[in-house]
N, C-alpha and C positions, 0 to 999 in steps of 0.2 A: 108518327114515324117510329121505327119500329130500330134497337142500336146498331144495328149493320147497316142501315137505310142512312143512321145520322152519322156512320165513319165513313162510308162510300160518298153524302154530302159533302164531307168536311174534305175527304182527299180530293174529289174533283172540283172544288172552291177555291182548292189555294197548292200551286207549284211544290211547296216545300212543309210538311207537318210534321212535328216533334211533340207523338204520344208522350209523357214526363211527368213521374212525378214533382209536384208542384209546380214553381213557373219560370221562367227566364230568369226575371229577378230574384226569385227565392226559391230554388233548385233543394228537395226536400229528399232526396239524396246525392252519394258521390257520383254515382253513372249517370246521372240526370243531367248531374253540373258538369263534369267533364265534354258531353257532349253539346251542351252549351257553348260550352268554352269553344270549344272545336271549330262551330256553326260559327261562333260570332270573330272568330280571327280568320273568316276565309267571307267575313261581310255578309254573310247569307241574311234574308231577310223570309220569314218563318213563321210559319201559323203553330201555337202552341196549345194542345190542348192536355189540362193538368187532370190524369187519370186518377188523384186520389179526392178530386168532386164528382167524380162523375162514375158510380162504381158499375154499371151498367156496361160502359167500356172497358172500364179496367178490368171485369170479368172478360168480357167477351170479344175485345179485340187479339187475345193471343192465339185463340180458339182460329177469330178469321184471316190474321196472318200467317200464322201457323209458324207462330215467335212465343217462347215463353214468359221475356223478360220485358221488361222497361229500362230503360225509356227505348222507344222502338221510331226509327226514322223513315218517312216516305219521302219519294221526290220523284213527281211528275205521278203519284198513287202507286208507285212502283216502292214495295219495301226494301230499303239498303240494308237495315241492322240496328243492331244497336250499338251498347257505349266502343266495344272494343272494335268491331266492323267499321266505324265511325273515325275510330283515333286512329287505327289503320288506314284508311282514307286521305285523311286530314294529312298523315307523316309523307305517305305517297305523292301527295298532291292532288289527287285524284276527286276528293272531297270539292275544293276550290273548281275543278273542270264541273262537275257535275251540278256544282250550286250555278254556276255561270250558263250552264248549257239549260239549267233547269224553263229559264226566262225565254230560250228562244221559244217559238210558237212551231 
């Protein structure tokens, strides 16, 4: 499988993914962790995958979103953004609707 085959897997697998360097628990920079932070005070429940193992993605996922940075957020394979699109979100409220809306079918 070929890396666009195994991002296009991973976003139709799981409602909510958080491209990041490093992981939840060990957030391997500040936009990683902030957005973290974000996800987990509005209770979102989140597929994490850590682009600094996997550099196949981390090359060429910004390429297929057409995002240059990390950590980069999908929900429902729809990209929202990243860190500051995300703390924007999160201030608005807006964040909490979309993680909650995320789960209907």
């Amino acid at each position: 499988m070929d890396v666009i085959e195994r991002i296009n897997t991973t976003l139709a697998q799981h409602p909510i993914v958080l491209f990041m360097k490093g992981t939840p628990q060990f957030p391997m920079c500040g936009f990683s962790s902030r957005t973290v932070q974000a996800l987990n005070a509005v209770e979102a429940q989140y597929h994490a995958v850590n682009v600094l193992e996997d550099p196949e993605i981390r090359a060429n996922l910004p390429r297929h979103s057409n995002w240059p940075t990390f950590p980069q957020l999908f929900i429902r394979g729809e990209l929202i953004g990243g860190c500051d699109i995300t703390l924007d979100l999160y201030q608005s409220g807006e964040l909490a609707r979309l993680v909650q809306d995320s789960h209907k079918a």
